[in-house]
N, C-alpha and C positions, 0 to 999 in steps of 0.2 A: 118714501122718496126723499123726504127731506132730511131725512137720517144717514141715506145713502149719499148724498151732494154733499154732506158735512165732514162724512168720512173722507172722503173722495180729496176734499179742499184740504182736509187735514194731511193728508199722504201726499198731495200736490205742493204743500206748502213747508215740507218738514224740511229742517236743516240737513245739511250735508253733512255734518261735523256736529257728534253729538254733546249733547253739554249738559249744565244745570243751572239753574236764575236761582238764587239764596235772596231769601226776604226776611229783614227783621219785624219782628212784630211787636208793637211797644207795650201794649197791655199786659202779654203773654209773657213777656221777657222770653222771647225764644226766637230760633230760626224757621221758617222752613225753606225745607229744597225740595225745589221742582224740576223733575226732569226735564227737559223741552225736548223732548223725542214723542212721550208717553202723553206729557201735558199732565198729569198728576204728582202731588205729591208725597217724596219718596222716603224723606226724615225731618224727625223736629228735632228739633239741637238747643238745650237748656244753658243760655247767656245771663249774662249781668241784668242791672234793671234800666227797663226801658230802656233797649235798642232802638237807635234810631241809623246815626252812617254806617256804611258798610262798604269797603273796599279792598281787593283783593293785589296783591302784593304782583308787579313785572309776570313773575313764571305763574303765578296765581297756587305758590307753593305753602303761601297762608293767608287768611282771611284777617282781617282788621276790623273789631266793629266799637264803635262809640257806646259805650254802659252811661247812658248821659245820665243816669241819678245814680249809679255808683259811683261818681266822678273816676273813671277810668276808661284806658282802651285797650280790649281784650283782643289778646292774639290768638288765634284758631287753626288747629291744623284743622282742615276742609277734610280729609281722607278719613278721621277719625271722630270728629267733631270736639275735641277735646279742646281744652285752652290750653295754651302751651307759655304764657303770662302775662302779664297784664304790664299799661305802658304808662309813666306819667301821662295827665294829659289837663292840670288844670278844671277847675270846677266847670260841670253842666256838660261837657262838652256833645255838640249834637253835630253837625257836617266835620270832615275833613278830606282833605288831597293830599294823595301821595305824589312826593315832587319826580319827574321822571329821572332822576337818579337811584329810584327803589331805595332810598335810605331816609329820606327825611319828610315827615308828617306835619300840613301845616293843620290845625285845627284852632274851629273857632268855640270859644268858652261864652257861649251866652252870658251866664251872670259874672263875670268878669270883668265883661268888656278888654278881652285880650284875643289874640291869638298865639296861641302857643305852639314852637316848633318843637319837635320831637327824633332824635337821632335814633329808628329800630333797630339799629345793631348795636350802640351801645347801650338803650334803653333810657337815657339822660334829655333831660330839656335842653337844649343848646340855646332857647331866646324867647323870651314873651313879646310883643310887641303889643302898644298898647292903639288899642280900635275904636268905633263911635259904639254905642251902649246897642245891647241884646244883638253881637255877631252870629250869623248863621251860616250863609251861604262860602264855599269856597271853590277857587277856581287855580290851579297853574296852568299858565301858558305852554305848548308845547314845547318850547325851547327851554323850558325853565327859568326864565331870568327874572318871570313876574310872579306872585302870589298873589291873587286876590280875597279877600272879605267883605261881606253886606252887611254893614249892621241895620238893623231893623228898623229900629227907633233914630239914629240920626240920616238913617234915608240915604247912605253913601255905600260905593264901592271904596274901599282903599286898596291902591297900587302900594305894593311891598317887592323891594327890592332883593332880591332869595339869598344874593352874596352878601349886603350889606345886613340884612334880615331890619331892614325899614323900609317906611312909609315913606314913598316919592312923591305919587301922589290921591287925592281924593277927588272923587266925582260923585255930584249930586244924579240921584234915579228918585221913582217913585217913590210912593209911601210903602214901608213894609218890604226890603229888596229880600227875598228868600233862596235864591239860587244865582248861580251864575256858570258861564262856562266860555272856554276860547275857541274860538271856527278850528278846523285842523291843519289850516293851513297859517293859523296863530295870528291872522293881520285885525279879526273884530271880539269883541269881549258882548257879548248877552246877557242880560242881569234881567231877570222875573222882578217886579213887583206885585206883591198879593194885593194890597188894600188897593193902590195905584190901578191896578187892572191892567198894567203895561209891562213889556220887554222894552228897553234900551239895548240901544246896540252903541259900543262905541270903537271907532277907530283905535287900535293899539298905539300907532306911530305916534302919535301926540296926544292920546286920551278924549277927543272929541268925540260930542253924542253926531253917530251918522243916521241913526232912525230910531222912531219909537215907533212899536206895533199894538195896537190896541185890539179887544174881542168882542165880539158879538154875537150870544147865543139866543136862536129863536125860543120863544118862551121862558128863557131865565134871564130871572132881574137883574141887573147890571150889577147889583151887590154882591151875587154871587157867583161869579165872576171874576175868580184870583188866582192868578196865575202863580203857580210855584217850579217844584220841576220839570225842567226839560231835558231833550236827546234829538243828539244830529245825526245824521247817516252819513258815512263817512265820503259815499259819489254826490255829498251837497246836494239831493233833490230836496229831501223834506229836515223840517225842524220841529219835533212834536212836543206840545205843549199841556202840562196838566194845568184842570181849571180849575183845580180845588173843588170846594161845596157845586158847584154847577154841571157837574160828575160829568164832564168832556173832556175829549182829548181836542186840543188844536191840532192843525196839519199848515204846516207856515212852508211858505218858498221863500228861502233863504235868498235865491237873487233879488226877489222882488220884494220881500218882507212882507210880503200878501197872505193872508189867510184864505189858504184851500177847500178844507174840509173843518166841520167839528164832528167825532165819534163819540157816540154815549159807550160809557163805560160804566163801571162800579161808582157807588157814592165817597166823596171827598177822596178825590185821587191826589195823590202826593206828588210821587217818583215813579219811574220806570228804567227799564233796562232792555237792552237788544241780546238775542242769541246770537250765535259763533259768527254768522251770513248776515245778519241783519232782515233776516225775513219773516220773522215776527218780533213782537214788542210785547211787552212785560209789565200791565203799568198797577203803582197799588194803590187799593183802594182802602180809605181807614175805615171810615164808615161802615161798609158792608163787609168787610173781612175776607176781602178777595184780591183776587188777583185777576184783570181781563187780558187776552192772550189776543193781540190784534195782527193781521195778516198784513205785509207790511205793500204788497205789491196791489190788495185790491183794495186797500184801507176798509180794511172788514176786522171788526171782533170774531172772532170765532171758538171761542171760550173760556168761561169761568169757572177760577180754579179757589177754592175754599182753603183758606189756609187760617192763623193766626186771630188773634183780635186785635186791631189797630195794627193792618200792614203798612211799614213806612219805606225805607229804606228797600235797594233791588242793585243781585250786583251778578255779573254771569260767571261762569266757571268753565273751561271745558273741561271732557273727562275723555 
């Protein structure tokens, strides 16, 4: 019976538009893809060392991923799994954003303390800009006219101006900022704090903080408890939030900045990613070397998928 209700949820729940969720793995130094029809996965694909970002280019006609201890960023055709070459990109590099002009890569060089831009069709650095120490997180604004970076250690977002390719300006977040992202309607900026335990949200039009959200998980210690990456749905109902070591997902109402739900997931959840619909989520877990497949309309898990060792990074494909 309850094999049969699982099936049932799975066929009730499956995309309209089939696709694939590509997850790097950092221990493994490899990909895997998962088809999100099947829910299993269908190929490992042998990358640089310790993959961690992974972004897939406008038409999604190549894959992008961050070799953060080869210092390099390796371009992929996706149909082959082949590298087709490799990009400057500045020591360490672990997050980057593709600006929506599909040409230029901002990424943040942890042991740097830079962020490096990157032109993919001429393959040349166009600009470093120099950032607060151990940058991680990156973000552009839909319009393209911002770049953001967190560094970790001086506790800031910096605002980067994408024409000028500088710093405008900087705002103080929690301890530890590891992600960040812009609403889609580009007016509020989200920044994760891990050690912090908070999201900030700040106002675009003048960089003010408009809220901070905090978490609360029954039975786990308030230490472990750190927020990293998140994903919004694009009809603005939910904002979902990895809790790191506290192996939940948050469920946040973006009007109200209220926390809805927490979903237990895999241990030490990272990143996540949504299929073609948005009707399930993708989220990785490092710890247990999986992947949990959460139903996005009853906020149900409804299965885990084994992939890698040290699943970080999550980026969708259609096919």
């Amino acid at each position: 019976m309850i094999k049969t209700a699982l099936t049932i949820l799975l066929l009730t729940t499956a995309s309209a538009t089939a696709g694939e969720i590509w997850v790097s793995n950092e221990k493994d130094d490899t990909l895997s893809v998962i088809d999100d029809q099947s829910l299993e996965v269908i190929r490992t694909i042998e990358v640089g060392e310790r993959p961690r970002g992974i972004t897939f280019s406008k038409d999604h006609s190549v894959l992008f991923v961050c070799a953060s201890d080869s210092d390099t960023v390796q371009v992929i055709d996706p149909n082959t799994g082949k590298v087709l070459h490799e990009l400057p990109s500045g020591e360490d590099p672990e997050q980057f954003v593709l600006h929506p002009d599909n040409r230029h890569l901002y990424i943040a060089n942890e042991d740097d303390a830079i962020t490096t831009v990157v032109d993919v069709e001429t393959r040349k650095v166009v600009a470093q800009i120099d950032v607060g120490i151990e940058p991680e997180g990156m973000a552009v604004s839909p319009d393209g006219k911002y770049a953001i970076t967190t560094s970790e250690t001086t506790n800031m977002a910096h605002w980067i101006d994408t024409k000028e390719q500088s710093i405008v300006a900087n705002t103080l977040v929690d301890q530890r900022p590891r992600h960040a992202e812009f609403t889609l309607d580009g007016k509020e900026l989200w920044v994760s704090a891990e050690i912090g335990g908070t999201i900030t949200i700040f106002d675009v039009a003048d960089q003010s903080e408009k809220a901070k959200i905090t978490f609360e998980v029954k039975g786990v210690h308030p230490d472990r408890v750190q927020p990293v990456g998140f994903e919004m749905t694009n009809d603005g109902k939910y904002v979902f939030v990895a809790l790191g070591p506290a192996n939940h997902i948050a469920v946040v109402d973006p009007k109200t900045y209220k926390v809805i739900d927490y979903l237990l997931v895999g241990r030490r959840v990272w990143h996540m990613a949504f299929n073609g619909d948005q009707s399930r989520l993708f989220t990785t877990n490092g710890v247990s070397g999986d992947v949990t497949v959460i139903d996005v309309e009853s906020l149900k898990p409804i299965k885990s998928i084994k992939v890698g060792r040290f699943p970080w990074g999550a980026a969708y494909r259609p096919t």
